[in-house]
TIMIDO-94631 format. One line per 8 residues: number of its first residue (from 1); their letters; for each residue z, y, x of C-alpha. Coordinates in steps of 0.1 Angstrom, whole numbers, plus 2048, in hexadecimal, padded with zeros to 3 digits. Each point is the difference from the previous one (the first is absolute). Example, Ala and Ser with C-alpha at 12.3 -4.5 7.8 and 13.67 -1.06 7.14 Angstrom:
1> AS> 84E:7D3:87B  7F9:822:80E
***
This chain:
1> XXXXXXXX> 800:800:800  7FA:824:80D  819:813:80B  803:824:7EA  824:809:80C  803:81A:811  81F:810:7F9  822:7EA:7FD
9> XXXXXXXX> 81F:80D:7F4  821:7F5:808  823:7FC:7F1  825:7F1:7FF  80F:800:7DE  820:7F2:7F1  81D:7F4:817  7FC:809:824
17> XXXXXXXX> 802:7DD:818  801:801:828  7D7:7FD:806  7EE:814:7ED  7FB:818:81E  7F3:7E6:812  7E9:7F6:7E1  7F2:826:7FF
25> XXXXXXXX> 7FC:7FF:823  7E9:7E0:7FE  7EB:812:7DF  7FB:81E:814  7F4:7F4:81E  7E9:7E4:7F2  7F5:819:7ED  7F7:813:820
33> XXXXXXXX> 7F0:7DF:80A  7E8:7FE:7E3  7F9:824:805  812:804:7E0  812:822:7F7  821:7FC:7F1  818:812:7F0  825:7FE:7F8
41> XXXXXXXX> 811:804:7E0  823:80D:800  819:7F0:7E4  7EA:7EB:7F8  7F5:7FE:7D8  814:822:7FE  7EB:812:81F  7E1:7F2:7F1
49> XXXXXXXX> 805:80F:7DF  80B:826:814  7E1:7FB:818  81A:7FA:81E  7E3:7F8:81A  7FF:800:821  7E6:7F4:81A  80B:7E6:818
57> XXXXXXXX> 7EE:7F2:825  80B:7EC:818  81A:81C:812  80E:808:7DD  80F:7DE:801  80F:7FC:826  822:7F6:806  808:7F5:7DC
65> XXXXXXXX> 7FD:7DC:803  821:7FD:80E  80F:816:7E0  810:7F8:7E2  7FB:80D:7DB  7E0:80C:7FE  7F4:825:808  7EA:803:7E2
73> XXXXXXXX> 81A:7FB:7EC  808:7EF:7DF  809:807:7DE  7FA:7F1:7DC  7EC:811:7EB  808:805:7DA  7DF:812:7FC  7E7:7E8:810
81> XXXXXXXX> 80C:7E8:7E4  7F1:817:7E3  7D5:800:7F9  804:826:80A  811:800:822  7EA:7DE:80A  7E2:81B:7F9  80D:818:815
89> XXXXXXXX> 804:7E9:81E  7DD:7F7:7F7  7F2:823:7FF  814:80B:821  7F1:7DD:813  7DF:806:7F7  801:826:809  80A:7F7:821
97> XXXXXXXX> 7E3:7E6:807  819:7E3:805  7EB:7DF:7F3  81E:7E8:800  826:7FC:807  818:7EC:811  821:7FF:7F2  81D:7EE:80E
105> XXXXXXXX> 81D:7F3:7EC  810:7E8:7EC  7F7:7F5:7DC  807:823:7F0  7E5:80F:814  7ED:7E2:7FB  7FF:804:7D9  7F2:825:801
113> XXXXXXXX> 7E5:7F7:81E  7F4:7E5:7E3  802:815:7E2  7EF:81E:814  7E2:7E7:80C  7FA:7F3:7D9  800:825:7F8  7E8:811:818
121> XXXXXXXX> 7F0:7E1:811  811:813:81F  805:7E6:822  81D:7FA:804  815:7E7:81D  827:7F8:802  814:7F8:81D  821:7EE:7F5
129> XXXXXXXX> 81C:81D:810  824:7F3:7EE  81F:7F2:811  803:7E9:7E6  7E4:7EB:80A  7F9:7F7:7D9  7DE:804:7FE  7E7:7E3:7F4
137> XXXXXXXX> 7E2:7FA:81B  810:804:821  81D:7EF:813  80C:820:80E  803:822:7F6  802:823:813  822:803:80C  810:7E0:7F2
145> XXXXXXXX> 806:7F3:828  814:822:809  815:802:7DE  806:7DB:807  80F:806:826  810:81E:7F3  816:7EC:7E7  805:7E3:819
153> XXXXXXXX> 80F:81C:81E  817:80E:7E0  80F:7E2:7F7  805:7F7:823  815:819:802  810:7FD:7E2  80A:7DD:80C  812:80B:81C
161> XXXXXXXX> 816:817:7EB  806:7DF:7E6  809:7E8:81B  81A:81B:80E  812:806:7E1  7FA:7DD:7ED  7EC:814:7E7  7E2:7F1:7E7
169> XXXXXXXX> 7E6:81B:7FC  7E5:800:7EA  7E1:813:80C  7E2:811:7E9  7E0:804:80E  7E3:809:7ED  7EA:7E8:7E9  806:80A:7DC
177> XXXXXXXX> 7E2:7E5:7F7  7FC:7EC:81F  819:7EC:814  7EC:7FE:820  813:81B:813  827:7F3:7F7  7F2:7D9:804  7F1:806:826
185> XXXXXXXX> 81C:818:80E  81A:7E9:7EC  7F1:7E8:818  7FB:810:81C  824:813:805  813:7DB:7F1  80B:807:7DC  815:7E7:7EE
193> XXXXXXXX> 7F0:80F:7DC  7DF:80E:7FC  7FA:80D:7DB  7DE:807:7F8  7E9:80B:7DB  7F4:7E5:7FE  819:7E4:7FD  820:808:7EC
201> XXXXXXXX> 81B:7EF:819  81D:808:7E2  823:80C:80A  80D:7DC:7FF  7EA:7EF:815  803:81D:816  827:7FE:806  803:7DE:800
209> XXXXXXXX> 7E6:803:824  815:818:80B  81D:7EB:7FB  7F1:7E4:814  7FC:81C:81C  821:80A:801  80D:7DD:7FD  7E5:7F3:81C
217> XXXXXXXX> 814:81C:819  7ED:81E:7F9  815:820:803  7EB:81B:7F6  7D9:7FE:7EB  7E0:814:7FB  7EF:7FF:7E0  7E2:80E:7FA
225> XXXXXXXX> 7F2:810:7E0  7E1:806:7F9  803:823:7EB  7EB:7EF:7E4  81B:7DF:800  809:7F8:7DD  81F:7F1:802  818:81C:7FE
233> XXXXXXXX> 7F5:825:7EF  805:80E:825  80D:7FA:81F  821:810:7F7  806:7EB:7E1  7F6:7E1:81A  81D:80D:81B  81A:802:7E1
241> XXXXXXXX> 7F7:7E0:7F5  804:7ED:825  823:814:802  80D:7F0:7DB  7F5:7DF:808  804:7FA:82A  81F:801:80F  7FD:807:826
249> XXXXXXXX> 7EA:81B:806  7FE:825:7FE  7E2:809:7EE  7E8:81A:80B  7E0:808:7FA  7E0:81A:80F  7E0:807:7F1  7EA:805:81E
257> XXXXXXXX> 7E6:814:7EB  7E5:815:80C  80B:7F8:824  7E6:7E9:7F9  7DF:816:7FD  809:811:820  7FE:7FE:824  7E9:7F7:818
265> XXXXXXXX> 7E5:7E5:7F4  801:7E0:815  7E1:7F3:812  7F5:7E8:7E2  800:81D:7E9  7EC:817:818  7E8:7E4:804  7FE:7F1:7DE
273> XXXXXXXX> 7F9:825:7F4  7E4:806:818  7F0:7E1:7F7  7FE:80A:7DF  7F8:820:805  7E2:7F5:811  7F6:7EA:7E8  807:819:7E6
281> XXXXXXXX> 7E1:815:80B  7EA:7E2:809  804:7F6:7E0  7F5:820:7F1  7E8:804:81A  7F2:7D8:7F0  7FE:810:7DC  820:7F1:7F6
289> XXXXXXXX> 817:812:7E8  81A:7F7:7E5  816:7E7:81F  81C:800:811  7FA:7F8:828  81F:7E6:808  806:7E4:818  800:7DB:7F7
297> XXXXXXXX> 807:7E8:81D  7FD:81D:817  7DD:803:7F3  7F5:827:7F1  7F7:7F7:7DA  7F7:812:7DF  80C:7F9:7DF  7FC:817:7E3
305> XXXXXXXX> 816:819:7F1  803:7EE:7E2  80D:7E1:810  816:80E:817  810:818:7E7  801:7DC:7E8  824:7F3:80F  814:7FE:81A
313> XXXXXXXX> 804:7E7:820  80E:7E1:7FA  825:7FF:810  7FB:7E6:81C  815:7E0:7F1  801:7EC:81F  814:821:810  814:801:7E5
321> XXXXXXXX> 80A:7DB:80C  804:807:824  819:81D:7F6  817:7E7:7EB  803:7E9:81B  808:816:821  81A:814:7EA  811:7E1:800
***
């Protein structure tokens, strides 16, 4: 197919994940490659709808690979989600000669790239940028890896303070819909309970482990809750309910929160972003429009928005199995 773009746009929108610098970075200078022009979009939906433009070369994107956050910034846009504001992002793209976009983002920005295509047949390709790593059509998202070691340095620390004091602690880290990031750091820094959205571990089954721990010789415990877990109302409600029922302990808990989105992005993120930064623009470049760009056994693939908006990843049940049995 021949190639009419000419003029790519780019954008972060939603949360921001450690990454997405590194994923502009890659559009901009494969867009340099292909002699492409490209232009950045700040706040993403929001920017596009107040014509918040900006050109971008291969300079304007130096020494941000090693960033965090993202320095087009983010925001979510109550606007673009009306006929009239999707118009004006319209009007203000095609004013500025841009002939496609890349957005990167999680399934939010996902579901407006899809509904703006079927509206203005506009090309359109998604890179997956969300620590939560819950979107369908890749193994990995954009800043999963950093939010992951992030949690697993937090805990570790919070483990030293437990084992000095004989102290359970429950930990939150984020994943209001997807376990991933509480099941691998629950893992990786040796949790005795990992509670995750999608199995309901139940308050009895849940003391009655931590029973075993304390009655195996265990003098202090990590939990960790996945901020979505539903088998208390909140991590509070789970600390007062471990304090009425288990004798023993002192009870504490921390909610790590957005400790998570920050910080440096590890050499997996920086990599995994430029590869699909890349293949973002190749893509384009191909005639392609409508996909996502993700990685499937370390491969660069392309599903569309529809399927990888459709559901989330599977929680890995033979992890699930492997943390049962070294909690022990």
């Amino acid at each position: 197919m021949e190639n009419n773009i000419k003029h790519i746009g780019v954008m972060t929108s939603g949360g921001d994940a450690p990454g997405m610098n590194a994923a502009i970075r890659a559009v901009v200078r494969a867009c340099t490659f292909h002699k492409i022009k490209c232009t950045g979009i700040y706040r993403g939906y929001q920017g596009m709808i107040e014509n918040d433009f900006e050109e971008l070369n291969a300079r304007s994107v130096r020494n941000i690979i090693n960033k965090g956050g993202t320095f087009l910034k983010s925001a979510r846009s109550k606007e673009f989600r009306t006929a009239d504001g999707r118009k004006k992002a319209y009007d203000n793209l095609k004013e500025a000669n841009i002939d496609a976009l890349v957005v990167i983002g999680g399934d939010g920005t996902f579901t407006g790239a899809k509904v703006f295509n079927d509206e203005f047949d506009f090309p359109i390709v998604g890179l997956p940028g969300t620590i939560d790593n819950d979107i369908n059509g890749t193994d990995y998202t954009i800043g999963y890896d950093t939010a992951l070691n992030t949690a697993v340095e937090a805990i570790d620390k919070i483990r030293d303070t437990a084992n000095s004091h004989n102290r359970l602690f429950l930990v939150e880290v984020m994943g209001r819909h997807a376990g991933d990031i509480a099941l691998n750091s629950g893992i990786g820094a040796g949790a005795e309970e990992i509670l995750i959205p999608e199995e309901n571990l139940g308050y009895d089954r849940m003391i009655e482990s931590l029973k075993r721990s304390k009655k195996s010789g265990k003098t202090s415990s990590i939990i960790v809750v996945a901020e979505g877990d539903r088998t208390g109302e909140n991590i509070v409600e789970l600390a007062e309910y471990i304090k009425a029922n288990l004798e023993g302990y002192e009870v504490r808990f921390t909610v790590l929160g957005h400790i998570q989105r920050g910080g440096a992005p590890s050499c997996y993120d920086r990599v995994l972003a430029s590869r699909l930064g890349v293949g973002a623009v190749d893509a384009l470049v191909a005639g392609q429009r409508d996909i996502m760009v993700g990685v499937v056994h370390k491969k660069v693939t392309y599903v569309s928005f529809k399927k990888a908006i459709a559901g989330e990843n599977e929680i890995d049940t033979d992890l699930i199995r492997v943390a049962d049995i070294v909690s022990i």
